[in-house]
N, C-alpha and C positions, 0 to 999 in steps of 0.2 A: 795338954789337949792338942790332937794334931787340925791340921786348917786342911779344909778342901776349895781348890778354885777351879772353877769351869767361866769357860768364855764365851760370853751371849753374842749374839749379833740382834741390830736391830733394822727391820726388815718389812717392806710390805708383800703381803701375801694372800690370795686370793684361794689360794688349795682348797682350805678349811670350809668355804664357803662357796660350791660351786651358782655359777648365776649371779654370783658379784661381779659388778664390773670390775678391773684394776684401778679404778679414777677410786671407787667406793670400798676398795680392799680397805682390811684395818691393818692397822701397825702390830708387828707382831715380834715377840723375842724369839729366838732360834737356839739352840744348844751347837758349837762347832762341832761341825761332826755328825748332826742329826741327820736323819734320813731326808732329802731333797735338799741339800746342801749344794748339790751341782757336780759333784767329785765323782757320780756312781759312772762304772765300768769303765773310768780314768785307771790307768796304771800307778800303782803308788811309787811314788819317785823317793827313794832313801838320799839325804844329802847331809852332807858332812857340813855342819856351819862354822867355820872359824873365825872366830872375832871378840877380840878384847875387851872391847867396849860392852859392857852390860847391859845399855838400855839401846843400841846397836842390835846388840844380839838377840834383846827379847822383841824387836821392830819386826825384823826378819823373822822369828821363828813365829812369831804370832800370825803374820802375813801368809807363812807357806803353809802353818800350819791348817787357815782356815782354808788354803784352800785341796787340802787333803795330802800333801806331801808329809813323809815320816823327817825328822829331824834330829841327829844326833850333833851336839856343841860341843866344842871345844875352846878355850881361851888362849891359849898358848899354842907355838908349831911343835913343844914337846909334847906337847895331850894328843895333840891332833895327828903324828905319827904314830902316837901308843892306836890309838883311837882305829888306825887305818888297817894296822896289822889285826883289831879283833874283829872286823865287819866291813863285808863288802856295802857300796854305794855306787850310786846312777850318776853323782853329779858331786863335785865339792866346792863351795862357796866358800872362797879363802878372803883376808883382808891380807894386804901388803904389811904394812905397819904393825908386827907383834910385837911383846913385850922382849921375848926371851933373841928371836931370830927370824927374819924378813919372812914372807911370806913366798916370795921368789926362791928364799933358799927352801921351803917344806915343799913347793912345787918340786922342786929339782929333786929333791930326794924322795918324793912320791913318786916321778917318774922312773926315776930309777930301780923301785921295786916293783918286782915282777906282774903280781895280781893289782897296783894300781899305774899299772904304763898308760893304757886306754882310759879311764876312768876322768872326762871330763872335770876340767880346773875353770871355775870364771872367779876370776882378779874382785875385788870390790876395795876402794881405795880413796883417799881424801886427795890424794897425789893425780894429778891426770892430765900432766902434760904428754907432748907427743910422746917425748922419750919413755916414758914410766908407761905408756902403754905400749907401745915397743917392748920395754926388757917384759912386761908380765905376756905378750906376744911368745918372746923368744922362751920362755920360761916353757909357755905350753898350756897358757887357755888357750880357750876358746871365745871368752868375753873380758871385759874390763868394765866393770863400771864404777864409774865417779861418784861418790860423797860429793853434795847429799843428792841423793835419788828419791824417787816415789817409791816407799815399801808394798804400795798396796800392789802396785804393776810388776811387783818383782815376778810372781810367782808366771804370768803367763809370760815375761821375756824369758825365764828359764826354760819354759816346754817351748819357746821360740825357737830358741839357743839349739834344745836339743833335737828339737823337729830338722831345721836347719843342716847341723851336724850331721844325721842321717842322711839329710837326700845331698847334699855336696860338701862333707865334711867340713872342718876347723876353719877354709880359708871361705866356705861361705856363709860363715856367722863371720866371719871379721867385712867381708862384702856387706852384709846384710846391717852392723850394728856403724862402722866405720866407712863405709864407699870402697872407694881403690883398692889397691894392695897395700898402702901406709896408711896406719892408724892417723884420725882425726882428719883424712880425705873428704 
C-alpha cells in the first residue's frame, strides 16, 4: 500500500473570518502550496539542490519548497551533472564536500558547459574559512554559505542573491553577503 505525505504549516489567520482581530485570529493548518501561501505572482525559481547529506537536503527543500520554489536533488556531482544536461534552472545550490567529487570541481565543469555558463552556483558548505570562500569565489558563485545556517531564511537570501546579481552582478552579492572585495571583509 503506497504512503501519501503533504506538509502542514501551522499558522495564524484571520481570512476565514473577516472582523477578527489578528490578536483574536485562531490557529489554523495550511496545505504548502494552498492558495494565500504568499508565493502568488512570485516567479517560480527551478533550483538544482546538491547535497549528500539527507536530512541537509530534506531542510533545504522543505524550506524552498514552502516557500514556492520547484526543487530538483541530487546527492552526488555525478547525478547533479546528468541532472544539468536534462533541465534548465534559475539557481544551483551546491555543497562543497560530495561523496564522489568536490563540489568546486561540478562548478567548474558546469561552467564549462554551454547552456549552464550563466546559470547562478551559491557554495553551501561546513568548511568557511577565508580561503574556502575564495576558491568556491574563484569557482564561480555567486554566494557561499556556512554550515550551519538558518534553513528557514534560505529561501529569501536566494531571491536576495539573485535580485542583487541583476542589478550589479556576481561582485555585488559578494559586496552585499561579504563587504570588500575579499571574502569574510
Amino acid at each position: 500500500m503506497g504512503a501519501v505525505a503533504c506538509a502542514f504549516v501551522l499558522g495564524r489567520g484571520s481570512d476565514d473570518h473577516p472582523g477578527e482581530t489578528r490578536a483574536a485570529a485562531r490557529p489554523r493548518l495550511s496545505i504548502v502550496g494552498e492558495a494565500g501561501s504568499g508565493t502568488e505572482g512570485a516567479k517560480v525559481l527551478r533550483v538544482l539542490l546538491v547535497e549528500d547529506d539527507p536530512s541537509m537536503r530534506f531542510l533545504c527543500r522543505f524550506n524552498l519548497a514552502l516557500e514556492g520554489f520547484e526543487i530538483v536533488e541530487a546527492a552526488t556531482g555525478e547525478e547533479a551533472l546528468a541532472k544539468v544536461n536534462d533541465a534548465a534552472f534559475d539557481l544551483v545550490l551546491l555543497d562543497v564536500m560530495l561523496p564522489d567529487f568536490s563540489g568546486l570541481e561540478v562548478a567548474t565543469r558546469m561552467r564549462a558547459d554551454g547552456r549552464m555558463g550563466e546559470v547562478p552556483i551559491v557554495f553551501v558548505s561546513a568548511r568557511g574559512g577565508e580561503t574556502d570562500i575564495e576558491q568556491g569565489r574563484s569557482a564561480g558563485a555567486i554566494d557561499y554559505i556556512v554550515k550551519p545556517f538558518d534553513p528557514i531564511a534560505l529561501p529569501q537570501r536566494l531571491r536576495d542573491d539573485l535580485e542583487e546579481l541583476g542589478r550589479s552582478g556576481a561582485e555585488g552579492v559578494w559586496r552585499l553577503r561579504f563587504g570588500g572585495g575579499r571574502a569574510g571583509m
